[in-house]
mmCIF file of the N, C-alpha and C atoms, coordinates in Angstrom:
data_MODEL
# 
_entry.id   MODEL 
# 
loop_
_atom_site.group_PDB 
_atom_site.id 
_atom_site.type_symbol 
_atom_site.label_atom_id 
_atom_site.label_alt_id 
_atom_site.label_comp_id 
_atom_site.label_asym_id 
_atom_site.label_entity_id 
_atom_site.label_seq_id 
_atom_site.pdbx_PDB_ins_code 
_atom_site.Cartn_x 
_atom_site.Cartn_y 
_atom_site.Cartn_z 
_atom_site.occupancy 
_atom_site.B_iso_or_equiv 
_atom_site.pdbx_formal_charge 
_atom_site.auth_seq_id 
_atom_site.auth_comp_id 
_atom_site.auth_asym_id 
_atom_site.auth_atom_id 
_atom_site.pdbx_PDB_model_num 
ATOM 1   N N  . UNK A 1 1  ? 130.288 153.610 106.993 1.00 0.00 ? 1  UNK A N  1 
ATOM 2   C CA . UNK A 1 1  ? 130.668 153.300 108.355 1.00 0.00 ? 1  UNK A CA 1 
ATOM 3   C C  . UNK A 1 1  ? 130.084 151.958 108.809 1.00 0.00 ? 1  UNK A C  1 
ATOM 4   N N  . UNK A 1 2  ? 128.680 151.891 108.330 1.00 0.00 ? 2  UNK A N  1 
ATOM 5   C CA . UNK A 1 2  ? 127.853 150.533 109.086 1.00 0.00 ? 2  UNK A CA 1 
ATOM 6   C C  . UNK A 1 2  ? 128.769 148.846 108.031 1.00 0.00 ? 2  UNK A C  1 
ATOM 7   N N  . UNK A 1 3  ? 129.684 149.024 106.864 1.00 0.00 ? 3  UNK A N  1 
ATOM 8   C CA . UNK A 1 3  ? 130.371 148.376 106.472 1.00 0.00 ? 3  UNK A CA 1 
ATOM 9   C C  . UNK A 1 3  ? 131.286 147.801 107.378 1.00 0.00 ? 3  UNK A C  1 
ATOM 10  N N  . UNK A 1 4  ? 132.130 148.676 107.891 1.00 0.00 ? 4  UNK A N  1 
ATOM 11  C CA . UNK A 1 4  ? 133.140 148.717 108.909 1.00 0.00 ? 4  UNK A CA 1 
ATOM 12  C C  . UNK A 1 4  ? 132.484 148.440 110.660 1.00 0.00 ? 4  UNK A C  1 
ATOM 13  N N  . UNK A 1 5  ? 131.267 148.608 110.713 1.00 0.00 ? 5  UNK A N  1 
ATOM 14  C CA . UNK A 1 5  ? 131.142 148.492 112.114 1.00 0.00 ? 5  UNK A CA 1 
ATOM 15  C C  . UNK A 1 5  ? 131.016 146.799 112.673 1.00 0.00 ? 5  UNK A C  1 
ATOM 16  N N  . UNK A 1 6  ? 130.157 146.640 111.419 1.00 0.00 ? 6  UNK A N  1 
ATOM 17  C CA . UNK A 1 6  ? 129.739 144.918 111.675 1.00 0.00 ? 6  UNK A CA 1 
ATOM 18  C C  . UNK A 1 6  ? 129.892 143.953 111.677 1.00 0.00 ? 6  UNK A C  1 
ATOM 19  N N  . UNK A 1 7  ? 131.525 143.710 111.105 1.00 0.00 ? 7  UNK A N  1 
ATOM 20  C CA . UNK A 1 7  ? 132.477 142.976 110.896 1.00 0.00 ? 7  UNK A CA 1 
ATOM 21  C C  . UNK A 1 7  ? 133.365 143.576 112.013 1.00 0.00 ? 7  UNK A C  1 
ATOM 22  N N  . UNK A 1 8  ? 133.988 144.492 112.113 1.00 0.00 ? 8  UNK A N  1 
ATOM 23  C CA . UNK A 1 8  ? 134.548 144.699 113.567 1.00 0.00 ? 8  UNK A CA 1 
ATOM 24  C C  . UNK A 1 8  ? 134.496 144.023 114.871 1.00 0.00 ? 8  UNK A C  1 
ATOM 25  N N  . UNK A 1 9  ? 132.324 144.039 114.831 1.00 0.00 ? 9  UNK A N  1 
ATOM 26  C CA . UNK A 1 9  ? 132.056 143.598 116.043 1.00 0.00 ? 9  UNK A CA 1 
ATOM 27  C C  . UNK A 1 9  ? 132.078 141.812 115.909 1.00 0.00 ? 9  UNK A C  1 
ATOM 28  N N  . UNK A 1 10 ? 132.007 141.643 114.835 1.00 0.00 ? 10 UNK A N  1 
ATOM 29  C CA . UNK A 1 10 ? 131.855 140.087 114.820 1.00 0.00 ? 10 UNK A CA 1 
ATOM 30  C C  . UNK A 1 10 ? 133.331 139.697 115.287 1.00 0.00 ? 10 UNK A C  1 
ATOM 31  N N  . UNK A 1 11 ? 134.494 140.505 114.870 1.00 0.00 ? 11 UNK A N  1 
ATOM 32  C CA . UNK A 1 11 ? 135.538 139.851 114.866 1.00 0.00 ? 11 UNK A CA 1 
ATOM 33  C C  . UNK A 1 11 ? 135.869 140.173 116.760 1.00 0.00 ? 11 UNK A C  1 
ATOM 34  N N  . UNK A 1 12 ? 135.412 141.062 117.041 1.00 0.00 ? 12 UNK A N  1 
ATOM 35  C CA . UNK A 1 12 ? 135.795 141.521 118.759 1.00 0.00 ? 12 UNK A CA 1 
ATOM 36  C C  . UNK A 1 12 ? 135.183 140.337 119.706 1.00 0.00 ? 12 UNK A C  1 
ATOM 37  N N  . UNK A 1 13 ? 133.620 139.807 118.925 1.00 0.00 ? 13 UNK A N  1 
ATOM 38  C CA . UNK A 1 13 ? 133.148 138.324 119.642 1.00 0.00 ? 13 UNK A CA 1 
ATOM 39  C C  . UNK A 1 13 ? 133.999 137.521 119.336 1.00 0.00 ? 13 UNK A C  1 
ATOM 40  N N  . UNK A 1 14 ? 134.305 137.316 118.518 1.00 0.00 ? 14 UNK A N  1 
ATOM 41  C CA . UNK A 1 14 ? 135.023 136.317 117.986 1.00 0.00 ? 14 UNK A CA 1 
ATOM 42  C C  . UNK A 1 14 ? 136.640 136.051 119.171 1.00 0.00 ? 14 UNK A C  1 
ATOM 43  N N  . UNK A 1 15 ? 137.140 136.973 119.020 1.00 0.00 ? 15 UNK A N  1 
ATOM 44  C CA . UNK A 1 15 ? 138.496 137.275 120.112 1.00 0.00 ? 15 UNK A CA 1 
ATOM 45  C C  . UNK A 1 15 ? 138.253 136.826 121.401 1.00 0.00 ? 15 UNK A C  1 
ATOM 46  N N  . UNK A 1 16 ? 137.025 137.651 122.084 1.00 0.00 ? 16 UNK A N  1 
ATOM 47  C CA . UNK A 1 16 ? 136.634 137.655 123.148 1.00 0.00 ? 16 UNK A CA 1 
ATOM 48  C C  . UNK A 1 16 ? 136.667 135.685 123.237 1.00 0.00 ? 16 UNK A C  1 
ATOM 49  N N  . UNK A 1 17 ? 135.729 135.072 122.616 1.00 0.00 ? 17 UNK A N  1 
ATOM 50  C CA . UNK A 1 17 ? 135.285 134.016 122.888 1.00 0.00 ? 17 UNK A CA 1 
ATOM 51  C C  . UNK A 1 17 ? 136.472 132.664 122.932 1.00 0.00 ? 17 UNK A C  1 
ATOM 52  N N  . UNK A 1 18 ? 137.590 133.271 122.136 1.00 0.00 ? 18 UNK A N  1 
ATOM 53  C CA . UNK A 1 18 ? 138.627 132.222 121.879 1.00 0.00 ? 18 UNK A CA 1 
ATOM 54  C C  . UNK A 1 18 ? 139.501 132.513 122.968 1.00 0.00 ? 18 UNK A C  1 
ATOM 55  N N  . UNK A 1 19 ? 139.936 133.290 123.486 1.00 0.00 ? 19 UNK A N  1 
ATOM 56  C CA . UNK A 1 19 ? 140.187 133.764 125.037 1.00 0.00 ? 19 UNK A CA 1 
ATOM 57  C C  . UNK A 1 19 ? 140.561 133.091 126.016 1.00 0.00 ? 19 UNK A C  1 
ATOM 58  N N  . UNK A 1 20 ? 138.982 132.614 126.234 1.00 0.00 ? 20 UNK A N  1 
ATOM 59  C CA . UNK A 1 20 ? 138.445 131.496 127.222 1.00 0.00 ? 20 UNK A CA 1 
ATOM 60  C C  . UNK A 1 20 ? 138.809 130.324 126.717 1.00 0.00 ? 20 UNK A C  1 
ATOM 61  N N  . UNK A 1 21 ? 139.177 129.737 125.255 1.00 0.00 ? 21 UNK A N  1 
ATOM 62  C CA . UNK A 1 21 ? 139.118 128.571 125.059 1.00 0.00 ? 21 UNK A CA 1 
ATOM 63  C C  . UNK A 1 21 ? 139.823 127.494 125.731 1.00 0.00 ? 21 UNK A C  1 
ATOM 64  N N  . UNK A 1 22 ? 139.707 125.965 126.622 1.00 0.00 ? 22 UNK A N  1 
ATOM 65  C CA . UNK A 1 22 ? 140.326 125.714 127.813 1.00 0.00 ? 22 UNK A CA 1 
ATOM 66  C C  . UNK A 1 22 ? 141.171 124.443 126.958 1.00 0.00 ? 22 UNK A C  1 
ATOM 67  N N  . UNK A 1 23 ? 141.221 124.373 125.587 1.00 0.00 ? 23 UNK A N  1 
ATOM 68  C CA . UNK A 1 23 ? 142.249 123.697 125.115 1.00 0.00 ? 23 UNK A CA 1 
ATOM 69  C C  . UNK A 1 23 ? 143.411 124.114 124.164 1.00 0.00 ? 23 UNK A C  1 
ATOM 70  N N  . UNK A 1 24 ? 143.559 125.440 125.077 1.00 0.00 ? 24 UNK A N  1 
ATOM 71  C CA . UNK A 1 24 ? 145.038 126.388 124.581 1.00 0.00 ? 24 UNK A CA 1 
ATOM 72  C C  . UNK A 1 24 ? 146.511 125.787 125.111 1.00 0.00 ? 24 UNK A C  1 
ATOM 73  N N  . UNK A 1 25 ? 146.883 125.637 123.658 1.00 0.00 ? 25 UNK A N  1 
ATOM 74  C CA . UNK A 1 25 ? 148.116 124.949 123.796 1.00 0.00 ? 25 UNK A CA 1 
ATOM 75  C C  . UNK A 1 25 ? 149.670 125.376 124.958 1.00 0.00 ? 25 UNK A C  1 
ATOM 76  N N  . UNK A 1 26 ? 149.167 126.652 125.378 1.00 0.00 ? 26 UNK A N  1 
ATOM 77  C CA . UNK A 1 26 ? 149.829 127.264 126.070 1.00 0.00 ? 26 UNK A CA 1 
ATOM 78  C C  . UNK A 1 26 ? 150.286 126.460 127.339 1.00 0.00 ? 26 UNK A C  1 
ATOM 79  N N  . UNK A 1 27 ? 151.780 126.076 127.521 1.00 0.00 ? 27 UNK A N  1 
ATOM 80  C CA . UNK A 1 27 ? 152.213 125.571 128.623 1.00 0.00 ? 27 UNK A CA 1 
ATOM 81  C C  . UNK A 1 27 ? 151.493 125.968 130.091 1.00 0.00 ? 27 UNK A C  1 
ATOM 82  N N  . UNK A 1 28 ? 151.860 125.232 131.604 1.00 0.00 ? 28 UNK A N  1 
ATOM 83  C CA . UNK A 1 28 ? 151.304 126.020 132.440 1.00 0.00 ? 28 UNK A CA 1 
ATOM 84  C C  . UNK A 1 28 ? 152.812 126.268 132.907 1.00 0.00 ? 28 UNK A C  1 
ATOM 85  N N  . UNK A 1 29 ? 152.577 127.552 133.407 1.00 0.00 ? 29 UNK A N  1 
ATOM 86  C CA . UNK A 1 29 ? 154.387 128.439 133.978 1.00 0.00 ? 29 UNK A CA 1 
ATOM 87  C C  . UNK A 1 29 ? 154.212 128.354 135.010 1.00 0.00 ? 29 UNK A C  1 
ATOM 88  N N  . UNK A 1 30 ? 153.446 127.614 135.885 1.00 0.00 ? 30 UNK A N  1 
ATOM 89  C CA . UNK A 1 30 ? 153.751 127.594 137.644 1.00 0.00 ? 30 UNK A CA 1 
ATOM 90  C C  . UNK A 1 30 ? 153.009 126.032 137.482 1.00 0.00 ? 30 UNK A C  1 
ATOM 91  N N  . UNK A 1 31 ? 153.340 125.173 138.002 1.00 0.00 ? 31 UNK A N  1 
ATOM 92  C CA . UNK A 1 31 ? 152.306 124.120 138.492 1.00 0.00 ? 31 UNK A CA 1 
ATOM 93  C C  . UNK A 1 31 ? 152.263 123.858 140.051 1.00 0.00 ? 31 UNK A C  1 
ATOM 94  N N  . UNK A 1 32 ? 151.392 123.821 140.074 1.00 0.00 ? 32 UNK A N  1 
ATOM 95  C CA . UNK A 1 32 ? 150.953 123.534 141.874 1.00 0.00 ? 32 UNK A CA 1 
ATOM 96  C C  . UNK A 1 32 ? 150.508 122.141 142.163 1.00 0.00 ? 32 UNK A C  1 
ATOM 97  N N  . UNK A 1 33 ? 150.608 122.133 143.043 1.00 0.00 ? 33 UNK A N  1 
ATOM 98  C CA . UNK A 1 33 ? 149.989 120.658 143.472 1.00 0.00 ? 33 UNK A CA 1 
ATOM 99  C C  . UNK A 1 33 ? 148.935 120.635 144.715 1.00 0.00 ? 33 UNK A C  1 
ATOM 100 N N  . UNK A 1 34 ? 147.886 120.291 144.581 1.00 0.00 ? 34 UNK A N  1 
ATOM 101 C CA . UNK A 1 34 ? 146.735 120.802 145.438 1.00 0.00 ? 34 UNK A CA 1 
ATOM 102 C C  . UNK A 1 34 ? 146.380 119.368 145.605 1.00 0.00 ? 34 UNK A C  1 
ATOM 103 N N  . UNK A 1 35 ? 145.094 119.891 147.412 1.00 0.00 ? 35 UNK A N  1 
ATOM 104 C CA . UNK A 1 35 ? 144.361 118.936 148.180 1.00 0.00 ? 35 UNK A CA 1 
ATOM 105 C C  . UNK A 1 35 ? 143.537 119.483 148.581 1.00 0.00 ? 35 UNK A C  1 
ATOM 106 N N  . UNK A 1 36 ? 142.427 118.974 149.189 1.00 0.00 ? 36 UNK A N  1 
ATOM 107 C CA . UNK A 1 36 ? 141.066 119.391 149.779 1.00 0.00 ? 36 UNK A CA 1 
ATOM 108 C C  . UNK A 1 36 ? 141.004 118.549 150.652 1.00 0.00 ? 36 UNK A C  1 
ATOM 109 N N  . UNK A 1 37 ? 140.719 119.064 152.190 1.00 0.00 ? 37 UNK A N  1 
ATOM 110 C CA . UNK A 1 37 ? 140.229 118.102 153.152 1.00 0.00 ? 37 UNK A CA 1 
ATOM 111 C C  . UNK A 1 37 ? 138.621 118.428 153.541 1.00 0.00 ? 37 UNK A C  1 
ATOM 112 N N  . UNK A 1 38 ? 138.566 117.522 154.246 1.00 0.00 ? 38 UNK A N  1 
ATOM 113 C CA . UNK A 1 38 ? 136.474 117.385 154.538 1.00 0.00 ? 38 UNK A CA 1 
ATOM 114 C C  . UNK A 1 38 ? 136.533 118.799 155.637 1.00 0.00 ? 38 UNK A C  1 
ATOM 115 N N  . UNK A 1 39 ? 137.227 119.466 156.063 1.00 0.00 ? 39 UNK A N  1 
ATOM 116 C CA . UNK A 1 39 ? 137.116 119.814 156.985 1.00 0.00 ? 39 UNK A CA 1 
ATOM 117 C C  . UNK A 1 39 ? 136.913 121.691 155.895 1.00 0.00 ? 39 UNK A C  1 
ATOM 118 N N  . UNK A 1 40 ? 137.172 121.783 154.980 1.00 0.00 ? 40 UNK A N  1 
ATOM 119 C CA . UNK A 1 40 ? 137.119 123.069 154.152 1.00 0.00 ? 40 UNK A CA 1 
ATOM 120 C C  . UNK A 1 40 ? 137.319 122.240 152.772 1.00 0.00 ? 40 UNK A C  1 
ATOM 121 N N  . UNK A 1 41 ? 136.063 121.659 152.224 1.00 0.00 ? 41 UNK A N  1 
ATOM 122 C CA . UNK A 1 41 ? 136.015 121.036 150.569 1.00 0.00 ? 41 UNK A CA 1 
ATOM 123 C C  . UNK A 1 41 ? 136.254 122.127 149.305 1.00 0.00 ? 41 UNK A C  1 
ATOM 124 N N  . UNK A 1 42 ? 135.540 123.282 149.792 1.00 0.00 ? 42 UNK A N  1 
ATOM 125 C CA . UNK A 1 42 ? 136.140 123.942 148.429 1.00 0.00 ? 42 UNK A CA 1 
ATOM 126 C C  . UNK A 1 42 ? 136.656 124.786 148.374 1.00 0.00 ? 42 UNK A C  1 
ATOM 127 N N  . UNK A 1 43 ? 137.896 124.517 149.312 1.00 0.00 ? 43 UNK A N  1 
ATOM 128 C CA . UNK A 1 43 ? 138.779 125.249 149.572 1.00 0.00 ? 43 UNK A CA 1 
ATOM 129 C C  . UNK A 1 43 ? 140.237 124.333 149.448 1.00 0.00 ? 43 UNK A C  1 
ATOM 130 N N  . UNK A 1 44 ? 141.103 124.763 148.217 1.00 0.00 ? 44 UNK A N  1 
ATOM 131 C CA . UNK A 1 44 ? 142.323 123.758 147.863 1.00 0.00 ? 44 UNK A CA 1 
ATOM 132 C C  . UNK A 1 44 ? 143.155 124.696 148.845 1.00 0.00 ? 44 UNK A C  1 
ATOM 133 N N  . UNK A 1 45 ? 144.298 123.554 149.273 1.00 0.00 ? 45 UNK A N  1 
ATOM 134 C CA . UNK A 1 45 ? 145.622 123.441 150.107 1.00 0.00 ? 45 UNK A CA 1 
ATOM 135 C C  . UNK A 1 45 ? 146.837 122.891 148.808 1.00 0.00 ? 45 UNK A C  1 
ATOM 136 N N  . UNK A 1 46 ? 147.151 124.269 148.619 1.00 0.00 ? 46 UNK A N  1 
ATOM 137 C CA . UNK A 1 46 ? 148.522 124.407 147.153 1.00 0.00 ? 46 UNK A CA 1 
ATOM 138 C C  . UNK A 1 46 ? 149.600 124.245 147.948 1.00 0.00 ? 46 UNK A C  1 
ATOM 139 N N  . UNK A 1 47 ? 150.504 123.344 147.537 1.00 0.00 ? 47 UNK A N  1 
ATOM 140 C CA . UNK A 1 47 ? 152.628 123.632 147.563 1.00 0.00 ? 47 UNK A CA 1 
ATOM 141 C C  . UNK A 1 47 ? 152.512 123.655 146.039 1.00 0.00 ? 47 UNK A C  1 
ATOM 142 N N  . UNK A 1 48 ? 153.931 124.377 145.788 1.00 0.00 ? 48 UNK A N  1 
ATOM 143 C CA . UNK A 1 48 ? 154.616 123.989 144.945 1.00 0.00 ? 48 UNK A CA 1 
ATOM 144 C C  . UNK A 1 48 ? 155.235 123.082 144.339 1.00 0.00 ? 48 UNK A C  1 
ATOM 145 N N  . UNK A 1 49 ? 155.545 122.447 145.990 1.00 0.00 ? 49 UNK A N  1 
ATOM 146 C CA . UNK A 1 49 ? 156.185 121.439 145.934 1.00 0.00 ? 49 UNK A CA 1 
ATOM 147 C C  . UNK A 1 49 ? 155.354 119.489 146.038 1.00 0.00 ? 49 UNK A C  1 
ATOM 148 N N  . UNK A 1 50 ? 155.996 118.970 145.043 1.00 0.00 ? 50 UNK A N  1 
ATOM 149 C CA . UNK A 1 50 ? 154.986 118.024 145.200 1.00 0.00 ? 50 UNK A CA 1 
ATOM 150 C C  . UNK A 1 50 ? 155.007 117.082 146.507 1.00 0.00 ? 50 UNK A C  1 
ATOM 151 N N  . UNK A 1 51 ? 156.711 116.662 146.339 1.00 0.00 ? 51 UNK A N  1 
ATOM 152 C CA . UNK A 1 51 ? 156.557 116.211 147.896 1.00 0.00 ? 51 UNK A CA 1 
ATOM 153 C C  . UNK A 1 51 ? 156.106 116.965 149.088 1.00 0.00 ? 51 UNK A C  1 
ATOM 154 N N  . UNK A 1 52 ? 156.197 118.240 149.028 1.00 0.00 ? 52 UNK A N  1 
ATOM 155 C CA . UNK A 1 52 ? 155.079 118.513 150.190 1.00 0.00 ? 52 UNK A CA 1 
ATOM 156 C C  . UNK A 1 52 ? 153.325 118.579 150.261 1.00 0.00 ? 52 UNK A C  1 
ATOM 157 N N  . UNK A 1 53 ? 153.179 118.585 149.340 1.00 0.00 ? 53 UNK A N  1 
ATOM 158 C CA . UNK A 1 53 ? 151.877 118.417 149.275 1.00 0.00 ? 53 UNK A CA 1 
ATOM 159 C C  . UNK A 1 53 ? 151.220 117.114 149.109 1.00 0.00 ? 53 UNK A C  1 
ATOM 160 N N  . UNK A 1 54 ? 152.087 116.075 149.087 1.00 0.00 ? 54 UNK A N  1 
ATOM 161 C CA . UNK A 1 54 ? 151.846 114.713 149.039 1.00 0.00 ? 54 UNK A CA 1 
ATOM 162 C C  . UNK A 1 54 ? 152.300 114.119 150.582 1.00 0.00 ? 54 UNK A C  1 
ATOM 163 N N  . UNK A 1 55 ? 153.189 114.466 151.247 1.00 0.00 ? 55 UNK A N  1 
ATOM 164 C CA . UNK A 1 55 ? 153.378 114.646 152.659 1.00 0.00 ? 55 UNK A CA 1 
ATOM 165 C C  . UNK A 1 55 ? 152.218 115.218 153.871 1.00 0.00 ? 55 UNK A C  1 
ATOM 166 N N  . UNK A 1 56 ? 151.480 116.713 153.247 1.00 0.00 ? 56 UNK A N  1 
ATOM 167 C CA . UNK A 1 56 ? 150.753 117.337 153.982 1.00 0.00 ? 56 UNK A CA 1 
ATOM 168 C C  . UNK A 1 56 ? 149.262 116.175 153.700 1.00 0.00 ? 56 UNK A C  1 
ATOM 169 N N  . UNK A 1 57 ? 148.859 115.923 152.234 1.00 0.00 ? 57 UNK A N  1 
ATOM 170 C CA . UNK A 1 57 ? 147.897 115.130 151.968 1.00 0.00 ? 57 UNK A CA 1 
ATOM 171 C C  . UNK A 1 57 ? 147.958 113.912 152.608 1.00 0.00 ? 57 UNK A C  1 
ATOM 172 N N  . UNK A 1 58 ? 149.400 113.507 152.638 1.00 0.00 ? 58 UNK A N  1 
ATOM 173 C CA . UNK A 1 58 ? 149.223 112.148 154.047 1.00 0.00 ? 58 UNK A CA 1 
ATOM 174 C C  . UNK A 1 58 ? 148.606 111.954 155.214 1.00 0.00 ? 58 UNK A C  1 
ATOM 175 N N  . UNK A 1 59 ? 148.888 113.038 155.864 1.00 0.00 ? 59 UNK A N  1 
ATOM 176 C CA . UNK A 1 59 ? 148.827 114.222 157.016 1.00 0.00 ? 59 UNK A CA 1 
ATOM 177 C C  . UNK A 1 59 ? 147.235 113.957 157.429 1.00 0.00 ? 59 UNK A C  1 
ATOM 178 N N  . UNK A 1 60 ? 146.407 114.735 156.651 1.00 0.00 ? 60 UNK A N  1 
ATOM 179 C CA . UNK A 1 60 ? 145.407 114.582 156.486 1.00 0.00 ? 60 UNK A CA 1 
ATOM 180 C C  . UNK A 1 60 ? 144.650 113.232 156.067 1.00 0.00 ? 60 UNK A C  1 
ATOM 181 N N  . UNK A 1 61 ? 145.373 112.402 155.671 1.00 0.00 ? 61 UNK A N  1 
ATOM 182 C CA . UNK A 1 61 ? 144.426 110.997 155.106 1.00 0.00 ? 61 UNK A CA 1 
ATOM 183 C C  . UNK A 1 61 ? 144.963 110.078 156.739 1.00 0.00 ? 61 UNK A C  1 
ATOM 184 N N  . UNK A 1 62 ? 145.693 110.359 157.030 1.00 0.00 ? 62 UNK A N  1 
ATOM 185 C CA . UNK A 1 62 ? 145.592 109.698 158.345 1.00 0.00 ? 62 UNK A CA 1 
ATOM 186 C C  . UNK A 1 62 ? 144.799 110.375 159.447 1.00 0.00 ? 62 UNK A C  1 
ATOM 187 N N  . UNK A 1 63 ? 144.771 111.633 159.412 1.00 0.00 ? 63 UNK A N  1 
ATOM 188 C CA . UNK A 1 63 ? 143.889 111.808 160.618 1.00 0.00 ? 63 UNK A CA 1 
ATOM 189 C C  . UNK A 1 63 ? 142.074 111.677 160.138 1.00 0.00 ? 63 UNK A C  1 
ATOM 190 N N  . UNK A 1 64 ? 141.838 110.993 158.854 1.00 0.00 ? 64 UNK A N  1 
ATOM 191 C CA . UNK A 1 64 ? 140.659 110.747 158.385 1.00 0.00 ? 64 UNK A CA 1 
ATOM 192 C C  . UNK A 1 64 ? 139.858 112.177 157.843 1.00 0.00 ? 64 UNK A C  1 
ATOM 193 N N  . UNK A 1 65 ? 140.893 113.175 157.448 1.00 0.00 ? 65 UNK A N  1 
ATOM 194 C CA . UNK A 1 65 ? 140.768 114.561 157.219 1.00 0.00 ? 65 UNK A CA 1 
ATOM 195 C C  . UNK A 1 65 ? 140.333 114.871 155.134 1.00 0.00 ? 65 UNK A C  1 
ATOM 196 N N  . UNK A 1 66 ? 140.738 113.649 154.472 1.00 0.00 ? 66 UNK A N  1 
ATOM 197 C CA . UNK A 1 66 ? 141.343 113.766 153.286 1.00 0.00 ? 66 UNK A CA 1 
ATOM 198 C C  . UNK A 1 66 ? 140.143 114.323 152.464 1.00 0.00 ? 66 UNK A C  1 
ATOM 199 N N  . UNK A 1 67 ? 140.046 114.973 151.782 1.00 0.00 ? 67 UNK A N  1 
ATOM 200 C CA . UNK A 1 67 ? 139.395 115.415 150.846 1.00 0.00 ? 67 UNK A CA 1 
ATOM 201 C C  . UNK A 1 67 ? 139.354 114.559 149.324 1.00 0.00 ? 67 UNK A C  1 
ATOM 202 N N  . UNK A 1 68 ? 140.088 114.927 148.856 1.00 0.00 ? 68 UNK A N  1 
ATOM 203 C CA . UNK A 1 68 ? 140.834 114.762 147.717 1.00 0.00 ? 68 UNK A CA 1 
ATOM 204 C C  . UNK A 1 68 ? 141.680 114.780 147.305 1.00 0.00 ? 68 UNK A C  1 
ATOM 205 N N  . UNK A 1 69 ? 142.522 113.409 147.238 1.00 0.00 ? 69 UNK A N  1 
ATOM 206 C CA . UNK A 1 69 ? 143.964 113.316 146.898 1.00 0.00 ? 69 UNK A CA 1 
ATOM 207 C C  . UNK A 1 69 ? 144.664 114.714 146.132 1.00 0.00 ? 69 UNK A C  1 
ATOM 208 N N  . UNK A 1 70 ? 146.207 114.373 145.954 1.00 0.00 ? 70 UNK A N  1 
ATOM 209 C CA . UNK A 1 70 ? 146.684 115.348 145.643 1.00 0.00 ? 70 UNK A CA 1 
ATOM 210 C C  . UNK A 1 70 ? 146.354 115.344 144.249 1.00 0.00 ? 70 UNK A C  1 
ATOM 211 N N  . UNK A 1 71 ? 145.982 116.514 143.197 1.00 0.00 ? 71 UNK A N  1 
ATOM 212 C CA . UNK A 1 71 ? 146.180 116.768 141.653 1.00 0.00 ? 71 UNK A CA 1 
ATOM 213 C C  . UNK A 1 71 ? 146.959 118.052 141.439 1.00 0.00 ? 71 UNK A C  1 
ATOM 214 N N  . UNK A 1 72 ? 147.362 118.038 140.266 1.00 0.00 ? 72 UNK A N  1 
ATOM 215 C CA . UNK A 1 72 ? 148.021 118.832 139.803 1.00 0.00 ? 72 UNK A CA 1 
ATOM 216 C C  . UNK A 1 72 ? 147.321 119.810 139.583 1.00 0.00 ? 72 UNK A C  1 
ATOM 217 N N  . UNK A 1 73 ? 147.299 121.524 139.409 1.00 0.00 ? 73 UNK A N  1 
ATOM 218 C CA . UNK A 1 73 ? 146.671 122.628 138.922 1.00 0.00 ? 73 UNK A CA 1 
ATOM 219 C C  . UNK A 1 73 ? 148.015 123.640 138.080 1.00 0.00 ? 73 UNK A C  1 
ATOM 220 N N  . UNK A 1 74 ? 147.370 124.515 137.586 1.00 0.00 ? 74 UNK A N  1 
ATOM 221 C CA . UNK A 1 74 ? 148.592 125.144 136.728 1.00 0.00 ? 74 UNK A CA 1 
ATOM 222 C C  . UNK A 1 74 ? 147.857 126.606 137.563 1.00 0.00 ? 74 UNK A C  1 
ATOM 223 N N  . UNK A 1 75 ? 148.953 127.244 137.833 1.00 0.00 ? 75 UNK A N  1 
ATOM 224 C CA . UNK A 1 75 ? 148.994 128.822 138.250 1.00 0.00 ? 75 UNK A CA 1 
ATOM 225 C C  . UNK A 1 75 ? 149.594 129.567 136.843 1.00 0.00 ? 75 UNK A C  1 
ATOM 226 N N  . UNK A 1 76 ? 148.676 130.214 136.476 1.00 0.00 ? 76 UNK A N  1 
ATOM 227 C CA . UNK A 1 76 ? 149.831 131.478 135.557 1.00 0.00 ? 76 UNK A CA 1 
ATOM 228 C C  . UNK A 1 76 ? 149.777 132.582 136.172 1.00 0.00 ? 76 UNK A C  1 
ATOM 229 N N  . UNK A 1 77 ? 150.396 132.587 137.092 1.00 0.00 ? 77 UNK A N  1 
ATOM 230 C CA . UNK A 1 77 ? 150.655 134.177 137.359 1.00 0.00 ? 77 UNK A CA 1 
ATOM 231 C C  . UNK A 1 77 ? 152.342 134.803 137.336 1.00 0.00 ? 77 UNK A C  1 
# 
């Protein structure tokens, strides 16, 4: 049994750890387009849409609100 157990578990770390790995070739199936203003920093403001979120990020860089320009994020849900 202890043949079979210990290689099991190596291979279950092993799974577990590749999982997480953050250069998985896997497309992103939603992309969002996010902003942060000074007024809530770690807190992103998502559209879908890019022109709106490059519109709303205007929004905010004129009223001296801007956080952080718009970037792209990937949603998989």
């Amino acid at each position: 049994m202890k043949k079979f157990l210990i290689p099991a578990i190596a291979l279950t770390a092993l799974a577990l750890t590749a999982c997480g790995d953050s250069s998985s070739t896997k497309a992103c199936q939603k992309p969002a387009y996010c902003y942060k203003t000074n007024d809530a920093p770690n807190q992103r403001k998502c559209k879908m849409s890019e022109a709106e979120a490059e519109n709303d990020a205007k929004k905010a860089e004129e009223a001296g609100n801007l956080h952080t320009p718009v970037y792209e994020d990937c949603w998989d849900m």
